[in-house]
N, C-alpha and C positions, 0 to 999 in steps of 0.2 A: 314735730309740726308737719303737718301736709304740706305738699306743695303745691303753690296755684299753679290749676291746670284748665285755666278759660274763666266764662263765666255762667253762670246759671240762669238756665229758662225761668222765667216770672211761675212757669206751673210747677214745679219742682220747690222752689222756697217754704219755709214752714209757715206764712200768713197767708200764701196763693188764697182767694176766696174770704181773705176779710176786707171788710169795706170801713174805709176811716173819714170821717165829717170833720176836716181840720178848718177851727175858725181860728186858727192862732196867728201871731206876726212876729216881728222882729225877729229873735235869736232862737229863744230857748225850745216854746211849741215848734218852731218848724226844724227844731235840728233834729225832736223827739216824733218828727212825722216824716222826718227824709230817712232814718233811722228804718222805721216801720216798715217805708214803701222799699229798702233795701231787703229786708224780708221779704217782699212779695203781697204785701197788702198794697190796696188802690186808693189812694189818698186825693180827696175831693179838697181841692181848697179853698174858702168861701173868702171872698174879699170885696171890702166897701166897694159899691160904683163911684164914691169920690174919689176912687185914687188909688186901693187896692194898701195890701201888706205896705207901711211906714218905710221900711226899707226897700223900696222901689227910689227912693228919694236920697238914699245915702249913697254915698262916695267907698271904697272906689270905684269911677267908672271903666266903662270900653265902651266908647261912642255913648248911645242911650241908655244901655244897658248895666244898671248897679251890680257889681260885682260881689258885694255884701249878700246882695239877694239874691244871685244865683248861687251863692255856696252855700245853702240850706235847704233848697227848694228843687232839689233834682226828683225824677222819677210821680211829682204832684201833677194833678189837671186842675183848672184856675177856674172858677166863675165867679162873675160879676153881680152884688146883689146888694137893693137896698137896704140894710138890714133895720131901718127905723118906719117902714113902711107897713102896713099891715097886712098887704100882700107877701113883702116881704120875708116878715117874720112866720107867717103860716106854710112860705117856701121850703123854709129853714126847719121847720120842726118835720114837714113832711122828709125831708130829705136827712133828719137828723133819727126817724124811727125805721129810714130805710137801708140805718147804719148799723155795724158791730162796735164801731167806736166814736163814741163824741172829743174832741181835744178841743179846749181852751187855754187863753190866758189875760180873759177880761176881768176888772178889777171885781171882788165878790161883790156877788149881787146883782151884776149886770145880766146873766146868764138868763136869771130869771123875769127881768125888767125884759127880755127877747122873747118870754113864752117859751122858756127851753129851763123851767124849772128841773134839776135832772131827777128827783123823785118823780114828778110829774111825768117825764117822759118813764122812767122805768116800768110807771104803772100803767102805761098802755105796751112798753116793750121791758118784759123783767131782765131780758138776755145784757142790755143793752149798757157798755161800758162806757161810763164818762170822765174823763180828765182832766183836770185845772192845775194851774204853775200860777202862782201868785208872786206877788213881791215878798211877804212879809206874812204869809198864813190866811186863811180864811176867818180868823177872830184873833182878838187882841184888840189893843190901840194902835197900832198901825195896819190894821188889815187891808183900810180904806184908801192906806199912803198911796204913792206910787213910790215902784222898785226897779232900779235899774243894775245891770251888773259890777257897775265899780262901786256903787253904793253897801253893797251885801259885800263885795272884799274887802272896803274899809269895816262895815259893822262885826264882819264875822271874825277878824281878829287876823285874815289873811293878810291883810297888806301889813300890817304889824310885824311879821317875821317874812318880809322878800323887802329886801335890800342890801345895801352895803351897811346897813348899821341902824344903832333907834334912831339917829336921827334924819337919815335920809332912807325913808320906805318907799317904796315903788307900785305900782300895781302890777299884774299878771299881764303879759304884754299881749294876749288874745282874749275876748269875754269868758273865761274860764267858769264861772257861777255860771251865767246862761247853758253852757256846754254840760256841764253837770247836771244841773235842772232838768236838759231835757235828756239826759240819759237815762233820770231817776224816773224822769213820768216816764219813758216806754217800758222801763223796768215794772213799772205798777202796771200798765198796761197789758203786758205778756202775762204778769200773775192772775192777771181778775180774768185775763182769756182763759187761763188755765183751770179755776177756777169755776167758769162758766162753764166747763165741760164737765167736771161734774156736777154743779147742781142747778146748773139753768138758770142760775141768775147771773145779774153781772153786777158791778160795785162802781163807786164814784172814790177815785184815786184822786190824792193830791198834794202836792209840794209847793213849795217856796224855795224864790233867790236864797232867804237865810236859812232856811232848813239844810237847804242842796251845800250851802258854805263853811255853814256848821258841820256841817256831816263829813265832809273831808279835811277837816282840820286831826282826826287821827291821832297821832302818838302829842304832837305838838297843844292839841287842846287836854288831853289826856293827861299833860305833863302838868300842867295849873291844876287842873281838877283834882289828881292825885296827891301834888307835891306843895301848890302854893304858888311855885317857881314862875314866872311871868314869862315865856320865850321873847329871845331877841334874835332879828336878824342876821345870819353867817354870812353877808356876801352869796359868792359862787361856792362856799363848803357847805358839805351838809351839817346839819345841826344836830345828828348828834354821832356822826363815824368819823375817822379819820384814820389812814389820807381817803377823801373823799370828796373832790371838785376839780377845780379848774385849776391845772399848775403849767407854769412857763416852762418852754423849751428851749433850743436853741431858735426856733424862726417864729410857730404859732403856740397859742395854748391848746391844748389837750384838756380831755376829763378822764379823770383815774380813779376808779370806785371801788375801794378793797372792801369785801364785805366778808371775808374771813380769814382762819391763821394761817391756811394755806396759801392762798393769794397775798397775805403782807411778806411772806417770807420768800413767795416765788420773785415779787417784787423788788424786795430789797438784794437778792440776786441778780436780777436780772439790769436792774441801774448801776450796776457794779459795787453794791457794797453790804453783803450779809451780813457784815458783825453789825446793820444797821437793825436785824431782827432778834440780836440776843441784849441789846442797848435794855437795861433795868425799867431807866424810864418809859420806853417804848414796847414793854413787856406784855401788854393788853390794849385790847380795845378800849377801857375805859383810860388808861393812862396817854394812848396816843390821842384821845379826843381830850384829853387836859394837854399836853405839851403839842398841842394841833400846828403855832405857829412856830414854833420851833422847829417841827419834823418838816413844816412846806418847806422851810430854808434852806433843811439840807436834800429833802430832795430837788428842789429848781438848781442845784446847785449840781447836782449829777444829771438832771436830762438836762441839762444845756449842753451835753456835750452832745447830743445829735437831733436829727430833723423832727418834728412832732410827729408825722406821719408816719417815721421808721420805728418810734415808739410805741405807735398806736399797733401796727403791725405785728410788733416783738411780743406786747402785752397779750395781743389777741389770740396770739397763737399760744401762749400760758395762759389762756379763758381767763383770764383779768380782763374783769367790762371796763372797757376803755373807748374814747371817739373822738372828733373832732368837733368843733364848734362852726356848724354852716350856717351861711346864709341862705335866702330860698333858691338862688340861680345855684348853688352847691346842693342843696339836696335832691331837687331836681335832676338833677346829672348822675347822683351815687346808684352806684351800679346795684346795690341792692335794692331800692326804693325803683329801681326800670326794671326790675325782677322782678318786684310785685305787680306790675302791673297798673300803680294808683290811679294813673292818670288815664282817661277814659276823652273820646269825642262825641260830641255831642250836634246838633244843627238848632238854633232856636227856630222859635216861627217864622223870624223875618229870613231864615235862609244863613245867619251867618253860625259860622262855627266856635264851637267853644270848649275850649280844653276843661276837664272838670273831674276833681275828685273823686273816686269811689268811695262806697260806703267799709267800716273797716273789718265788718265780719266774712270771713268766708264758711261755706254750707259744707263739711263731709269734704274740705279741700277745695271748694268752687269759691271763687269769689261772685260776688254779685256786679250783674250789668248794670249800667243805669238803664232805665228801660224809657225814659224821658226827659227833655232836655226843661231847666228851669221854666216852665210856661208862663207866659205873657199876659196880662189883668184880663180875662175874659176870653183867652184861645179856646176852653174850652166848654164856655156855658149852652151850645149849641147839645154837647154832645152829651153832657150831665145832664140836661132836661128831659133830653130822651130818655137817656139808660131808664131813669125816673118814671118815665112811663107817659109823660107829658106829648101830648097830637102837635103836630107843625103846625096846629092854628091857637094852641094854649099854647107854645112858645111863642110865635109871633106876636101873642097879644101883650104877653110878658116884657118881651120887648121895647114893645110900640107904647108901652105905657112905663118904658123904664125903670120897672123894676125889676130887672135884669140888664148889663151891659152885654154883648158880643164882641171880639174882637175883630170883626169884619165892620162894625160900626151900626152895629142896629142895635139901635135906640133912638129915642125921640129926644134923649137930655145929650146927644153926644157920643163920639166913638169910643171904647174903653182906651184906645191908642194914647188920650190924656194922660192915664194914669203909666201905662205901662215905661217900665224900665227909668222910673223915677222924673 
């Protein structure tokens, strides 16, 4: 693996010079447009003048500022815009054919109820890529539903296998579907750009919460579909290696992840007891994942003779993937996670600062800057008018008749400052 060595200029990324029209909110679209603008593309983000992206309103905060919404929305520029107006909407289309990328995730049908039918726009721009994240597909009987992330982890069969047991299941302790979702639509995005390079045209790409849920369910959906077999929740073991999870030590638990014969035998070595690797029943991977709670007993029973961390140490150094279990003020601090670099500062509009995430790819070894800190409902509808091509007296008018917000507060319906930061 490379080693990060800084971060890379916005011109050097591989999307430098595409332009993306994100009219997405909550999770999924803006994780799959903070994604992009870490490539280098320049993400315009269009949002109601009643109040901008829904998560401006969620918890947690810092002061006014939703914390939800600044973790998806780094490196975007924000404008404010009526979208049900008819000024509005011919805003919107002009500023969606002066795109390379259109992103959604309005319920189907709405797109087109906006005059942003996307065959309509193709056929005045063929280049031109469009993307939607749905709840539940573009057709069906639920297409029309609404879809939110714990919903598609109960549907998709996910929460059914995370827990301690069938009968107490759990959900994914971050919107995991969302996260998936929108990794899937930048994945279709990159394709149809690629795409577009050879043949000039561009494509209308599109997922769902249950697609993206279904879609990682992997060896686990695999294993019904093949066998019949219904999967049930392990707890903290994996479902189907052993030893593979959370085992007690002497002070904290550890995770110990044998995932071959070398590794069980370096193992049972190294906790002092190799005739635990010649044991008949412990002979294979499939006999140690049948005798699973038998083997955790006896090995909790040999790391309890020393510290988790001098385990985690011993195993590491015999490349047995091994770690501890942190909370966020511990991974924060681990020295490998301050070697990357993750955490990045930032200044919002109003002047305060804010510690924030980077994005996870790095370019040829560079990791990417954020090149903008999460912006504010309307900080940047000034400066989108223009790019656009728009006179300071078509912006002013835009303005003065509210269909458009500023964040300096021109507008005749109110300052964007309403909406901003929830």
């Amino acid at each position: 693996m490379p080693e990060h060595t800084g971060s890379a200029p916005a011109s050097a990324l591989p999307l430098a010079g595409i332009t993306v029209l994100d009219l997405t909110r909550a999770l999924a679209g803006p994780y799959a447009t903070a994604l992009l603008s870490d490539l280098g593309a320049t993400i315009t983000k269009v949002e109601s003048i009643k109040g901008g992206d829904s998560t401006r309103g969620w918890p947690p905060f810092e002061g006014d500022h939703s914390l939800y919404y600044d973790s998806t929305n780094r490196g975007k520029s924000s404008i404010a815009l009526d979208f049900y107006s008819a000024e509005g909407q011919a805003l919107l289309k002009r500023m969606a054919l002066a795109s390379d990328v259109v992103i959604e995730n309005f319920r189907p049908g709405v797109m087109a109820d906006l005059g942003l039918d996307p065959e309509a726009l193709r056929a005045e721009k063929p280049g031109l890529v469009v993307a939607s994240v749905s709840g539940f597909g573009a057709t069906g009987p639920l297409s029309q539903t609404a879809g939110l992330d714990q919903v598609a982890q109960g549907m998709s069969g996910l929460m059914s296998v995370t827990g301690q047991d069938a009968e107490n299941v759990y959900r994914v302790g971050i919107p995991v579907i969302d996260i998936f979702s929108g990794i899937f639509t930048a994945v279709g995005i990159l394709a149809s750009l690629v795409d577009r390079e050879r043949t000039g045209t561009g494509h209308t790409v599109s997922t769902s919460l249950l697609e993206a849920a279904l879609a990682i369910s992997v060896f686990q959906g695999q294993r019904f579909l093949s066998t019949g077999v219904v999967p049930e929740p392990q707890g903290n073991d994996h479902p189907v290696l052993a030893p593979y999870g959370v085992f007690a030590t002497a002070d904290i638990p550890v995770i110990i992840a044998v995932g071959n014969e070398k590794q069980w035998r370096d193992l049972c070595e190294l906790v002092g007891d190799a005739s635990l690797a010649d044991d008949p029943q412990l002979a294979t991977g499939k006999l140690r994942t049948e005798h699973r709670a038998e083997l955790k007993e006896r090995l909790e029973a040999l790391l309890a003779a020393r510290a988790g961390l001098d385990w985690v140490e011993a195993f590491r150094a015999a490349r047995i993937p091994t770690g501890p279990i942190y909370n966020y003020a511990q991974v924060f601090d681990d020295a490998q996670v301050k070697h990357l670099d993750m955490v990045q500062h930032v200044t919002r509009a109003d002047g305060s600062d804010l510690p924030l995430l980077r994005g996870p790819l790095s370019i040829d070894g560079v990791a990417p800057s954020i090149r903008k800190a999460p912006p504010a409902l309307g900080e940047d509808t000034r400066a989108v008018l223009e790019r656009l091509g728009l006179t300071e007296k078509q912006v002013q008018g835009l303005l003065e008749s509210g269909v458009v917000a500023a964040l300096d507060g021109s507008t005749a319906r109110g300052s964007a400052r309403d909406g901003a930061g929830g």
